[in-house]
C-alpha positions as CSV (number, residue, x, y, z in Angstrom):
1,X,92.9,106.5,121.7
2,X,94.2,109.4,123.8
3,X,98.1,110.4,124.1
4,X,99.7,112.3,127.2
5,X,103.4,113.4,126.4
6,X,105.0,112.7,129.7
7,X,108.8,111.2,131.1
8,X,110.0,108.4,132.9
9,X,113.5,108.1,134.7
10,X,115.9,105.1,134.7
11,X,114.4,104.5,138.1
12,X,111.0,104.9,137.3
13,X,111.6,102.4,134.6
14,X,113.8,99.9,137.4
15,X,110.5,100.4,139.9
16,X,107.6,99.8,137.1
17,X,109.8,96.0,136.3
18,X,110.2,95.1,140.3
19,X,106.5,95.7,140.4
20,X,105.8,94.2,137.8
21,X,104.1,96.8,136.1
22,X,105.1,96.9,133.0
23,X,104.9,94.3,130.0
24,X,107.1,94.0,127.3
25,X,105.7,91.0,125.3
26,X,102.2,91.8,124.2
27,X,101.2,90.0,121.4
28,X,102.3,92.3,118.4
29,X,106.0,93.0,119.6
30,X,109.0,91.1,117.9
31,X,111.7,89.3,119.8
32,X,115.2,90.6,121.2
33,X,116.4,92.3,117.7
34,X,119.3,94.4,118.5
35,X,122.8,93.2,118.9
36,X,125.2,94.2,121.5
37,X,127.2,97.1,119.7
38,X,123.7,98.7,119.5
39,X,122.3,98.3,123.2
40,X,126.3,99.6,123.9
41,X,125.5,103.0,121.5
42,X,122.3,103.3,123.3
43,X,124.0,103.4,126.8
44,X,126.6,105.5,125.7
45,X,123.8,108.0,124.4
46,X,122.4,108.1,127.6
47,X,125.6,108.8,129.7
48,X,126.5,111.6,126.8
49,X,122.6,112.8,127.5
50,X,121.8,112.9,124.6
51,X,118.3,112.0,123.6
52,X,116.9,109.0,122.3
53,X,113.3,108.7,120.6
54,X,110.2,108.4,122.8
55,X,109.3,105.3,124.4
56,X,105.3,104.6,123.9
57,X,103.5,102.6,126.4
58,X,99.5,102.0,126.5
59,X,97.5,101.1,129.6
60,X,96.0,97.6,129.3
61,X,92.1,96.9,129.6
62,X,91.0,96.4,133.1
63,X,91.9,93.1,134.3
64,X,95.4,93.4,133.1
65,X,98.2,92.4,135.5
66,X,100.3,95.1,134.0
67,X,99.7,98.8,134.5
68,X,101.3,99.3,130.9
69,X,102.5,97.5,127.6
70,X,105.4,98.6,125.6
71,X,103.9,99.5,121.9
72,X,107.3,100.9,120.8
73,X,110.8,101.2,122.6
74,X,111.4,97.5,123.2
75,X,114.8,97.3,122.5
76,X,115.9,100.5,124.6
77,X,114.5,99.6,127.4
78,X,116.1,96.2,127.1
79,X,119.5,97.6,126.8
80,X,118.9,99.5,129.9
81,X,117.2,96.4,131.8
82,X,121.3,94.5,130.6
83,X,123.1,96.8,131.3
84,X,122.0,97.4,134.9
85,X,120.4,93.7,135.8
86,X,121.3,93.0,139.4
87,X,125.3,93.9,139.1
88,X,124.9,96.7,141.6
89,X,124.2,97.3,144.8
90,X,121.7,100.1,145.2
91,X,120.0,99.3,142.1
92,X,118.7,96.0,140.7
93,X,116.4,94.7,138.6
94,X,115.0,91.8,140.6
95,X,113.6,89.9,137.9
96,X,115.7,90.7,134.5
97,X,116.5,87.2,133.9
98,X,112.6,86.8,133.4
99,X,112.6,88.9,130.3
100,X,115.4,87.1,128.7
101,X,115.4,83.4,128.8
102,X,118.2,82.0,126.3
103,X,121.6,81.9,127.5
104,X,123.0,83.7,124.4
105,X,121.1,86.9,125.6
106,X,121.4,86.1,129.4
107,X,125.1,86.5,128.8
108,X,124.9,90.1,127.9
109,X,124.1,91.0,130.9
110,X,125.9,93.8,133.1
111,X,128.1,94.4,129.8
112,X,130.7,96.6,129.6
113,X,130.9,100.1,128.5
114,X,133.9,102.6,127.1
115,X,134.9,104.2,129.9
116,X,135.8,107.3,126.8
117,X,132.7,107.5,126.3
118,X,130.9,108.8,129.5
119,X,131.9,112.0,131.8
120,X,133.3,110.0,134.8
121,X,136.1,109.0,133.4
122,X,137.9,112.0,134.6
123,X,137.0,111.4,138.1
124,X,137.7,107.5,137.7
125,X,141.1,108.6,136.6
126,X,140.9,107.0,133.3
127,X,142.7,109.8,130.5
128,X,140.7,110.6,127.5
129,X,142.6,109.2,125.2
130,X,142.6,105.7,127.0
131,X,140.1,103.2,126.4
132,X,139.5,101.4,129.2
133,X,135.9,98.7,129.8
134,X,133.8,99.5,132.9
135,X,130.5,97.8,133.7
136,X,127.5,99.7,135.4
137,X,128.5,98.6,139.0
138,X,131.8,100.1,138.2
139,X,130.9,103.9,138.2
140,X,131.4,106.6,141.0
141,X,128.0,107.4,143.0
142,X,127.8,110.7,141.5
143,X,127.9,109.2,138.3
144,X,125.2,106.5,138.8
145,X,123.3,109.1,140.3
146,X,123.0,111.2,136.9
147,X,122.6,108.2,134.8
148,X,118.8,106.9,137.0
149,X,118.0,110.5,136.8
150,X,118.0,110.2,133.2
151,X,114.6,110.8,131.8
152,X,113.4,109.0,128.8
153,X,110.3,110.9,126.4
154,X,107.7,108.5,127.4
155,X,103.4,108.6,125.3
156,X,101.4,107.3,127.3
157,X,98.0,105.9,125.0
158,X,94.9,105.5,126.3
159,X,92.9,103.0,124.8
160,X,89.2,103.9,124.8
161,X,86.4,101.8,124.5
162,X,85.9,102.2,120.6
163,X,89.7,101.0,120.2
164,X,90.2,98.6,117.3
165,X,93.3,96.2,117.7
166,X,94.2,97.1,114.4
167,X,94.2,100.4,115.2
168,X,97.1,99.7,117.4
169,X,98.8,97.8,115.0
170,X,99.0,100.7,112.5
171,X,100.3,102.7,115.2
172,X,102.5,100.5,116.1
173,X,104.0,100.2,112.0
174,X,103.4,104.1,112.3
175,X,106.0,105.0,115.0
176,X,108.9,101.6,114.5
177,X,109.9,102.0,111.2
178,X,113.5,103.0,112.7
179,X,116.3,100.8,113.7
180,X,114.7,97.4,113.1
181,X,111.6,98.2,110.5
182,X,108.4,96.5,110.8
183,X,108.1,94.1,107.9
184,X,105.2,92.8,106.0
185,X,105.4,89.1,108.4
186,X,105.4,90.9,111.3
187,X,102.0,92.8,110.7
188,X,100.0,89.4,109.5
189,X,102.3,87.1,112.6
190,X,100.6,89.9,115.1
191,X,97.1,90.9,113.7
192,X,96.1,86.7,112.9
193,X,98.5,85.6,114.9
194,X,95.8,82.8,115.7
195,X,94.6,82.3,112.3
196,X,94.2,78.5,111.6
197,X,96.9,78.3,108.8
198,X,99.0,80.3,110.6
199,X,99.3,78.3,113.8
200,X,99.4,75.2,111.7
201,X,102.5,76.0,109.6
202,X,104.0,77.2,113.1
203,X,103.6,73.7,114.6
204,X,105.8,72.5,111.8
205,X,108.6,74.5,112.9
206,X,108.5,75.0,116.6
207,X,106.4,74.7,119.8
208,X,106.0,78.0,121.8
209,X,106.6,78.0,125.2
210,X,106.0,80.9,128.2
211,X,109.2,81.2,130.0
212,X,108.7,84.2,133.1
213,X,108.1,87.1,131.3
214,X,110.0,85.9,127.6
215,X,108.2,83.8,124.9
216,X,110.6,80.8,123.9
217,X,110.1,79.0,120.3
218,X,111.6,75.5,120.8
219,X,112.5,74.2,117.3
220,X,111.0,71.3,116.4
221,X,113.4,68.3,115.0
222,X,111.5,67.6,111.8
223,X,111.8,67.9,107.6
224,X,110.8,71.4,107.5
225,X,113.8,72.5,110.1
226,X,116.2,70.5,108.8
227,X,115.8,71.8,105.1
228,X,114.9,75.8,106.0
229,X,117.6,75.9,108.7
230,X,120.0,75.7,105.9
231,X,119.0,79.7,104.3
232,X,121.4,81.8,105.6
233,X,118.7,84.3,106.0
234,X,118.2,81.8,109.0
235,X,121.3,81.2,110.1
236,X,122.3,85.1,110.3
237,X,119.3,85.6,113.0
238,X,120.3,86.9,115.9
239,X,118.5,84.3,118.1
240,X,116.1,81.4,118.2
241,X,113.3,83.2,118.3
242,X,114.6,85.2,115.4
243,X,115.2,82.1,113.2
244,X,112.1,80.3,113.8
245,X,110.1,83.9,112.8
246,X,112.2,83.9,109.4
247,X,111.1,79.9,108.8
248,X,107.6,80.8,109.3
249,X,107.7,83.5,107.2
250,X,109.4,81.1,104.4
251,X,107.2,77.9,105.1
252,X,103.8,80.0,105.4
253,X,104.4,81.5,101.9
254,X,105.5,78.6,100.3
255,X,102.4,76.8,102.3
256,X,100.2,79.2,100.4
257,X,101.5,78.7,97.4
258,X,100.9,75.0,98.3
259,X,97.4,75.9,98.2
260,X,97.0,77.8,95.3
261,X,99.6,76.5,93.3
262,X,100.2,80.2,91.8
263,X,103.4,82.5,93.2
264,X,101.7,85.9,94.5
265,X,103.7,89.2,95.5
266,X,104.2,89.9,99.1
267,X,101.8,92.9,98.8
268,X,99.5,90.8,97.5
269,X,99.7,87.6,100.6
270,X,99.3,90.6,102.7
271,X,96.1,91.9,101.3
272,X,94.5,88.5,100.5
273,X,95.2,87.2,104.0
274,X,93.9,90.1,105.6
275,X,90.7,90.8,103.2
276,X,88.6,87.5,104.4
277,X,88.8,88.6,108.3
278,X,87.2,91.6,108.1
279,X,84.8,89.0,106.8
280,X,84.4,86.9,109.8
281,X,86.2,84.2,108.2
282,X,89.8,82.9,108.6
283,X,92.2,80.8,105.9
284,X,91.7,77.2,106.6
285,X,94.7,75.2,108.3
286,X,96.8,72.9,106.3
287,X,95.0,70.1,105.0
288,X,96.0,66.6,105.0
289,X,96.8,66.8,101.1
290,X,98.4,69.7,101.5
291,X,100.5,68.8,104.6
292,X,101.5,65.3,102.8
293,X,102.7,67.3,99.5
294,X,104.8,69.9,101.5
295,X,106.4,66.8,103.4
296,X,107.4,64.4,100.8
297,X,109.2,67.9,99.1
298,X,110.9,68.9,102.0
299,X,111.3,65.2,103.4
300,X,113.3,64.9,99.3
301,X,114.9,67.9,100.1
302,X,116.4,66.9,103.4
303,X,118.5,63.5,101.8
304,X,120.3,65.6,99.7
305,X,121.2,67.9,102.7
306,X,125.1,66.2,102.7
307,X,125.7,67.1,99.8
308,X,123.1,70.6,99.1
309,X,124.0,72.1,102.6
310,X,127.0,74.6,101.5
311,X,125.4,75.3,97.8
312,X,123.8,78.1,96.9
313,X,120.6,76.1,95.4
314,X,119.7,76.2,99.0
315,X,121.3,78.5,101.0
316,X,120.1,81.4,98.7
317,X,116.9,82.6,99.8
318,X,115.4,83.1,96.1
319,X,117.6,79.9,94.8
320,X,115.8,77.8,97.5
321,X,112.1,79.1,97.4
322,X,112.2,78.3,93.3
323,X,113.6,74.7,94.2
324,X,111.1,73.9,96.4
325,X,107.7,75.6,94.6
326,X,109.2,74.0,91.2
327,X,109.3,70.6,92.9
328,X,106.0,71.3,94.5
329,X,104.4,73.3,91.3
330,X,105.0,70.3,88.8
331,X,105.0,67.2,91.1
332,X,108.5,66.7,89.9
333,X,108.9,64.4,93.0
334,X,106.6,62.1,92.2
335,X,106.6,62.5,88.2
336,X,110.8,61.8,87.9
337,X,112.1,58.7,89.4
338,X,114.4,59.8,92.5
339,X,117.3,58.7,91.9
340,X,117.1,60.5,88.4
341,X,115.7,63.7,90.1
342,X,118.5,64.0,92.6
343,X,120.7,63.5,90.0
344,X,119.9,66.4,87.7
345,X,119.3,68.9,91.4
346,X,122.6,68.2,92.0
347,X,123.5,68.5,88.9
348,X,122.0,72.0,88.8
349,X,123.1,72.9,92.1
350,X,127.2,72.7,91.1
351,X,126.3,74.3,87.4
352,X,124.8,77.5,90.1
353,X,128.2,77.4,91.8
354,X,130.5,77.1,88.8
355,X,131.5,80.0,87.4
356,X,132.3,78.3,84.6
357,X,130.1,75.2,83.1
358,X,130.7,72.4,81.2
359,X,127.0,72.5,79.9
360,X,126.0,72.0,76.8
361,X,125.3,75.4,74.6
362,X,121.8,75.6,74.9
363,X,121.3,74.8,78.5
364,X,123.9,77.2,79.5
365,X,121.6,80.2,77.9
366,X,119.0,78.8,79.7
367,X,121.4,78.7,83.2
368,X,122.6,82.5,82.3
369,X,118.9,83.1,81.8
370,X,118.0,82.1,85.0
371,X,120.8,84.0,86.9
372,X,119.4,86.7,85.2
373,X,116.2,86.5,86.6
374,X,117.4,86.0,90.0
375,X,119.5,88.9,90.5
376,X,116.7,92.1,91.0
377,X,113.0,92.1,91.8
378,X,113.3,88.3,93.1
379,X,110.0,88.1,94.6
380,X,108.4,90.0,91.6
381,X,105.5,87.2,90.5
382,X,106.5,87.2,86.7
383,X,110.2,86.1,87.6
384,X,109.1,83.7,89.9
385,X,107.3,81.8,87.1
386,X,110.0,82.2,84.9
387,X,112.3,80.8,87.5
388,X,110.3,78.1,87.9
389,X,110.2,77.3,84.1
390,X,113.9,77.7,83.6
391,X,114.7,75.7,86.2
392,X,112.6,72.5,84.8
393,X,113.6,73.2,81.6
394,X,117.2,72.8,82.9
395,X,116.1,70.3,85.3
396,X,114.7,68.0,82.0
397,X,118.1,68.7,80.0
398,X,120.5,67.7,82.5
């Protein structure tokens, strides 16, 4: 790879999205992260001219419709592409609605600044001291003028012929591990991306769809959503998008341990699933045994939604990945009549709650025992098996 240090304006950046020159969904980069406040500090940044980190962009192999792809700087550039969108009249971004296809995001657009916060507000006869909203077709000439002069640090990469995708992707972990940092997912989600087990535990959970220049998960309506849609991991995502990557995530590890019916740490998923493609070979997709196992857990799961929905048996991330490899782990499904086995869950799931419990002595010390282990180092593999035994310990006493 070669680098050249080099700068592009506001209007650089408006000309390179009318012409379509720029892409800023290649296959490795996440969804639309940041929230509001922080595509409002990023603005404000810019009209203060202060800096703001590089922006890294590599030109695509020939062929490419695009003259470059974003590798880092996603989210800035977003929050520039809002703020502006087509809400002036000099300058527009043509085609911003392309990038952002949900109407939750779409909303955001031509949002509204501090007037405090930027230089004109002296001219715009707006005191200091009074805060006052103004939107980007609001400001003076002289100050929208400053504001597309703005240049933003822009590395270029040049990929040469001996370039290795993954060499990319460890750039791309390299350089965004501020703001929103890479996780573990996000490496495996964009280096196997295709992998057969991947893409089958996907299929589960949502259907992808192209939407102008955005990528669109459509949930699926099915056990698996129903049940994981309940985390609040989930239901704090920022988006659609954002939700169904945190599923995945969930489902493919507890897919895996499915498969091997053995917890493993996240370093070690990471490694595993990575080791056999250097090989040539990929992990097989869900087989039919394997799919029928996951759904009659989940599909058990989902009937006690009513009354499981608010407790924190399933909201909790940890609470809810023991439930579900316990049932999974030792067949309790199919082993415990149901009727009996939603009895004692529920059972379990209001002793969780109560901060006082009417359990017997011995049970309880299991209960506290359990707490115990779910409190630090969650996903550490030695507490996961002893969550697991706890809970059907409990599970057998109640």
């Amino acid at each position: 790879m070669r680098y050249k240090n080099s700068e592009m304006t506001i209007v650089n950046l408006i000309s390179y999205l009318n012409d379509e020159k720029l892409n800023l969904t290649p296959a490795f980069q996440r969804g639309h992260v940041w929230k509001l406040k922080d595509r409002r500090a990023l603005v404000r940044n810019v009209f203060l001219g202060r800096p703001i980190p590089a922006v890294f962009l590599y030109k695509e192999a020939a062929g490419s419709t695009y003259t470059y792809n974003i590798l880092d700087g996603k989210q800035r550039l977003e929050s520039l592409m809002l703020f502006i969108a087509d809400g002036h009249h000099a300058h527009k971004i043509k085609n911003w609605g392309n990038y952002f296809y949900e109407s939750n995001l779409k909303k955001d657009a031509r949002f509204q600044i501090d007037s405090s916060d930027y230089q004109a507000q002296r001219r715009a006869g707006v005191s200091p001291t009074k805060r006052g909203k103004v939107s980007f077709a609001d400001l003076p000439d002289e100050d929208v003028r400053e504001f597309m002069e703005y240049s933003i640090p822009t590395i270029e990469i040049s990929l040469t012929d001996d370039t290795h995708i993954d060499e990319m992707i460890s750039l791309f972990v390299d350089i965004n591990q501020q703001g929103e940092p890479v996780k573990r997912f996000d490496i495996v989600k964009a280096m196997y991306r295709e992998d057969p087990l991947m893409m089958s535990v996907f299929n589960l959970l949502a259907e992808q769809q192209k939407r102008k220049e955005d990528m669109l998960y459509k949930i699926r309506s099915s056990v698996f959503t129903r049940v994981l849609r309940q985390l609040q991991v989930v239901k704090n995502a920022s988006n659609q998008n954002a939700q169904v990557d945190r599923m995945w995530e969930r489902l493919l590890e507890i897919a895996l341990f499915a498969r091997h019916t053995k917890h493993r740490s996240a370093i070690a998923i990471l490694r595993d699933f990575i080791a056999p493609k250097s090989a040539g070979s990929k992990e097989p997709k869900l087989s039919g045994a394997e799919l029928a196992r996951l759904r009659a857990t989940f599909a058990f799961i989902a009937k006690l939604l009513p009354r499981l929905s608010e407790r924190r048996l399933l909201t909790d991330q940890t609470h809810s990945y023991t439930l579900i490899t316990a049932l999974i782990g030792m067949d309790l499904v199919r082993k415990i009549p149901k009727t009996t086995l939603t009895r004692k869950i529920l059972a379990f799931a209001e002793a969780l709650d109560a901060k006082q419990n009417k359990l017997p002595k011995a049970t309880a010390v299991k209960l506290e025992a359990y707490r115990a282990e779910s409190t630090k180092q969650t996903t550490h593999v030695s507490r996961r098996v002893e969550r697991d035994r706890l809970f059907a310990e409990i599970i057998e006493a109640l």
